[in-house]
C-alpha positions as CSV (number, residue, x, y, z in Angstrom):
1,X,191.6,48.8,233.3
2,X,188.5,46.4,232.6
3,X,186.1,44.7,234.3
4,X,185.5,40.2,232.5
5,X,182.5,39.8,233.1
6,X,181.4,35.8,232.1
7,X,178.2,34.2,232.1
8,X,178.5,30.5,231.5
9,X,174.9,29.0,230.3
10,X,173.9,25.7,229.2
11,X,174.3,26.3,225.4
12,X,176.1,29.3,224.9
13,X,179.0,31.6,227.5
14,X,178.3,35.5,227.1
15,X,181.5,37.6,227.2
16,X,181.6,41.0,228.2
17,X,184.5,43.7,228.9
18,X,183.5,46.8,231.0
19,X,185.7,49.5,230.3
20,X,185.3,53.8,230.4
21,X,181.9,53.0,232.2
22,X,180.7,51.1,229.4
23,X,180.3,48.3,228.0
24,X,183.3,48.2,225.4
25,X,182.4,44.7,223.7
26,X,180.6,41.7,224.5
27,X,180.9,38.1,222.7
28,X,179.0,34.8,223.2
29,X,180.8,31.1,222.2
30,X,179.0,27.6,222.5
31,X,178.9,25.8,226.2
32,X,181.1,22.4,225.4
33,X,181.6,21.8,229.3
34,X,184.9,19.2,227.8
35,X,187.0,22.0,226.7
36,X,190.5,22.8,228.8
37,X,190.7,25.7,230.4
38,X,194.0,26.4,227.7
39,X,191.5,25.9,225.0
40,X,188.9,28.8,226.6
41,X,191.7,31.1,226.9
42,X,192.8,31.3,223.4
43,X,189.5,31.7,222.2
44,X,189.4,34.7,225.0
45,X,192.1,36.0,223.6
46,X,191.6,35.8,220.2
47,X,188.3,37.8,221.1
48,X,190.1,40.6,223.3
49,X,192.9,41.1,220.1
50,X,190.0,41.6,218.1
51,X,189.2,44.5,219.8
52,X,192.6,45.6,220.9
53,X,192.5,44.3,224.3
54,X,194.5,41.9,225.2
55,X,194.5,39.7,229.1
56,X,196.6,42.5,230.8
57,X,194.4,45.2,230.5
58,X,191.8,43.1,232.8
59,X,191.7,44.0,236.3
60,X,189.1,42.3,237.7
61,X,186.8,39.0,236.8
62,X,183.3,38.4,237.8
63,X,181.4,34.5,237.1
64,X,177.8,33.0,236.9
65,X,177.9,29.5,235.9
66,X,175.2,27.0,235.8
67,X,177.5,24.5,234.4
68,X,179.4,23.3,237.5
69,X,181.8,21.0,235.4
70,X,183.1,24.1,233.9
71,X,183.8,26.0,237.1
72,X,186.8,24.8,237.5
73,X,188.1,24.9,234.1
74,X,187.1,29.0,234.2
75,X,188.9,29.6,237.9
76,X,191.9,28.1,236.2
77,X,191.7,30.0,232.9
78,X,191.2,33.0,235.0
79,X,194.0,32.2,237.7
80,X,196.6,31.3,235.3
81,X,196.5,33.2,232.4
82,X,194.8,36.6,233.5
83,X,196.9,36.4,237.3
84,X,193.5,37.1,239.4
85,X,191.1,35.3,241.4
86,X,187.7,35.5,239.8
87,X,184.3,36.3,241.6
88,X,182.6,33.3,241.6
89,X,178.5,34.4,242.2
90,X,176.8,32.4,244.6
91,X,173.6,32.3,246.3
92,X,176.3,33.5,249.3
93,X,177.3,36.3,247.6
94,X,176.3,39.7,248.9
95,X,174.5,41.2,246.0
96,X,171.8,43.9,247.7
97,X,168.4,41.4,247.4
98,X,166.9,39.1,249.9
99,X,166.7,35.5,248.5
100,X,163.3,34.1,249.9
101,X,163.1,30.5,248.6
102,X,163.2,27.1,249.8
103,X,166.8,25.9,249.4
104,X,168.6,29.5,248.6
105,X,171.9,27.2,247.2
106,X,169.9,25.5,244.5
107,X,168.6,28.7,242.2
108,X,170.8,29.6,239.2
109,X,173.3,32.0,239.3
110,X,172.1,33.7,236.6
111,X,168.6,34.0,237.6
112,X,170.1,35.7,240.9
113,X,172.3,38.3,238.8
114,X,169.5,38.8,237.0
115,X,167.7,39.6,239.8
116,X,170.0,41.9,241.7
117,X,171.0,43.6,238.2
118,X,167.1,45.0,238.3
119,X,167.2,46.3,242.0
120,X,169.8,48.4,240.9
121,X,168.7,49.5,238.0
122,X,165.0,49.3,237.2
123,X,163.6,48.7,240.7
124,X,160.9,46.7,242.3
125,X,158.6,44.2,242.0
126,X,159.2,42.8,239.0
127,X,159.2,39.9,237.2
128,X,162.6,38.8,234.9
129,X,161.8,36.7,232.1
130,X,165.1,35.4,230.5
131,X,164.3,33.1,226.8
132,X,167.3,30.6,227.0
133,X,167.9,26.7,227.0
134,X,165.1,27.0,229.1
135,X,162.5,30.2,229.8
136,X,163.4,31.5,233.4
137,X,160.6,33.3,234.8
138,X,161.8,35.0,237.9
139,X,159.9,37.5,240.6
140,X,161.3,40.1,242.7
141,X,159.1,41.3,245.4
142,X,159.1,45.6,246.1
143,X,161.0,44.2,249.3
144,X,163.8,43.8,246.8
145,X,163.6,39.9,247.5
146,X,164.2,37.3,245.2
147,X,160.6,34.7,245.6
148,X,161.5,32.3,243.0
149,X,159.4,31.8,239.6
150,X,159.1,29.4,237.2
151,X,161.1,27.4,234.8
152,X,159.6,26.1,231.2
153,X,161.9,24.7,228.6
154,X,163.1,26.9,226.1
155,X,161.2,27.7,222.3
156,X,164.4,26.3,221.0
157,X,164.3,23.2,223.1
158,X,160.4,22.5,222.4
159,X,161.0,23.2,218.8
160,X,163.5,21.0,218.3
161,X,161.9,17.7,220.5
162,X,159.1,18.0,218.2
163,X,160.5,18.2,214.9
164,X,163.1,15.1,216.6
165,X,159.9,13.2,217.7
166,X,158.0,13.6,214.4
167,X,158.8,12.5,211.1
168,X,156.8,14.4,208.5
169,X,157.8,17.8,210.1
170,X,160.7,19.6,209.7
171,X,161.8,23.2,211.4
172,X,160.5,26.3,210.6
173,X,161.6,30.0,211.2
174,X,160.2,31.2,214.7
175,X,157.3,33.7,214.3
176,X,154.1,34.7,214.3
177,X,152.3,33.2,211.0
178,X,149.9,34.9,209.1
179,X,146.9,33.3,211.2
180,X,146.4,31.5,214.4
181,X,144.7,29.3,212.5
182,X,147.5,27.2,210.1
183,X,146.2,26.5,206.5
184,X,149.6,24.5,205.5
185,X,152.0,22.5,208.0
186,X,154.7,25.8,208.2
187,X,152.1,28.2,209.4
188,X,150.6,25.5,211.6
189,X,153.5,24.7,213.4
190,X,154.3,28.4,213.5
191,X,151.3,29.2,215.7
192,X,151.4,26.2,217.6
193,X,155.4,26.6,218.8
194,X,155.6,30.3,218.5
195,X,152.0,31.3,219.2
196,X,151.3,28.8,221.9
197,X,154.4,29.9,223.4
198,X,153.0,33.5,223.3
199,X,150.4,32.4,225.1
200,X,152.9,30.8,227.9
201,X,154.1,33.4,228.7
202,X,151.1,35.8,229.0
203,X,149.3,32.8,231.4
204,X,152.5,32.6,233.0
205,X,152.7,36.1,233.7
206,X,149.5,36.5,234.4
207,X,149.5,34.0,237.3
208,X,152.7,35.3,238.7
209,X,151.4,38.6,239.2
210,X,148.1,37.4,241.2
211,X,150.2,35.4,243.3
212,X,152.5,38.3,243.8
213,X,150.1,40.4,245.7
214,X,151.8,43.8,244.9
215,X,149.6,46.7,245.4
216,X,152.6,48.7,243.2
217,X,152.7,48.3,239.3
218,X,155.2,45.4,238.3
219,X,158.1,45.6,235.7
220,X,158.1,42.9,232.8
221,X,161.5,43.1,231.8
222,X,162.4,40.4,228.9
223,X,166.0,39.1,228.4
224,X,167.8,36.8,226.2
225,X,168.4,37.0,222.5
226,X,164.9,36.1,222.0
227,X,163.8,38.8,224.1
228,X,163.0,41.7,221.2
229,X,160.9,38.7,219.0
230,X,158.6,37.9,222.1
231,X,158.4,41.7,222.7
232,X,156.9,42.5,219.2
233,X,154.3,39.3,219.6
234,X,152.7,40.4,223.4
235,X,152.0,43.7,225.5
236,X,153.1,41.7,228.7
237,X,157.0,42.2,228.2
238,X,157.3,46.2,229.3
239,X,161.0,46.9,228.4
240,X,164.0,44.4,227.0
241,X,167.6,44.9,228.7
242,X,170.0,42.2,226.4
243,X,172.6,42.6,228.7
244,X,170.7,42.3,231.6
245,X,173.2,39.5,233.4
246,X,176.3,41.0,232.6
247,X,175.0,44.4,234.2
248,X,174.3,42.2,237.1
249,X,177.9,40.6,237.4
250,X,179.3,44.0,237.1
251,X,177.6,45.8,240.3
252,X,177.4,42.3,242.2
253,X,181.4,42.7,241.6
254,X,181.2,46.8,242.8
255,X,179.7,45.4,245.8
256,X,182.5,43.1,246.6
257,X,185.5,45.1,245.9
């Protein structure tokens, strides 16, 4: 049997079937938080009969959402055409981490998977970094504690505002240019979007970890699907795990068997 595993972001809903201790396939659709809970579920299942699977083979469902207006539409895809209650994860859920922040009920699920996923598997402290809509920068304390972090808006996002807000530019591909400094507008816009947000990060980073005051070393791990580019442009970022929030829903769902 297999373990849905779902995590619903602002732009895009990640997909992934455990199965034989491993993950067996994984998909990722655009967030349009209109969409019927009918309409999800044949898309769902077009994407299981791709692989062979098909909604009867699933066993067991685990959520993170940061889109509240689909929640419901995904307990009822879930409910009616799979025939089990899904996992919801909330900043209630046992999930082996302290959460250590103001107003435990307003952090992201996903930055709280992401969290617990690294306790179990990589250890602590440590410091998540997860490139989506918008950069998530979260820390995790060696007491296995989630302390908060920081939130930036995505490169995706800040590209796009400024080629919106500009006239004369237009968008370019996202890396490094041949200099910092820009001899035409391409390359210039190239270090100031991807470069400068190099340089976000590694000020970001650098910050978090004074104000950490770990005496152990601390784990950069990167996440997102622009993880591996961010990886090749700065030494901060010590190890990439793409499927870092899935891995989370699946032991946070062990855990609550």
């Amino acid at each position: 049997m297999a373990l849905l595993c779902i995590d619903i972001g602002n732009t895009n809903i990640h997909f992934g079937i455990w199965m034989d201790n491993r993950w067996r396939v994984s998909w990722r659709a655009r967030t349009v938080a209109d969409k019927m809970a009918d309409e999800y579920a044949v898309l769902l299942r077009n994407f299981l009969r791709s692989d062979g699977l098909s909604f009867k083979q699933v066993s067991g469902v685990a959520i993170s959402s940061v889109v509240p207006a689909l929640n419901r539409t995904f307990d009822e895809l879930v409910t009616r055409h799979i025939g089990i209650a899904p996992l919801f994860v909330t900043a209630h859920t046992p999930m082996g981490i302290g959460i250590e922040i103001d107003q435990p009920e307003q952090a992201g699920a996903d930055r709280l998977v992401n969290a617990a996923a690294v306790v179990a598997l990589y250890g602590a402290p440590a410091i998540v970094i997860d490139f989506g809509t918008a950069t998530t920068f979260d820390v995790i304390s060696s007491s296995n504690a989630y302390r908060g972090g920081a939130i930036a808006p995505g490169i995706n996002l800040a590209h796009d505002a400024l080629v919106r807000s500009a006239a004369q530019l237009h968008k370019v591909d996202l890396k490094a240019p041949p200099s910092a400094i820009g001899t035409n507008t391409i390359h210039a816009m190239q270090s100031g979007v991807f470069l400068g947000y190099v340089g976000l990060v590694e000020g970001l980073v650098s910050r978090i970890k004074a104000a950490m005051h770990e005496e152990k070393p601390i784990c950069v791990i990167g996440t997102g699907g622009l993880a591996p580019l961010f990886q090749q442009a700065t030494p901060v970022i010590d190890l990439i795990a793409p499927e870092l929030t899935l891995e989370g829903l699946r032991i946070i769902y062990e855990m609550n068997r």
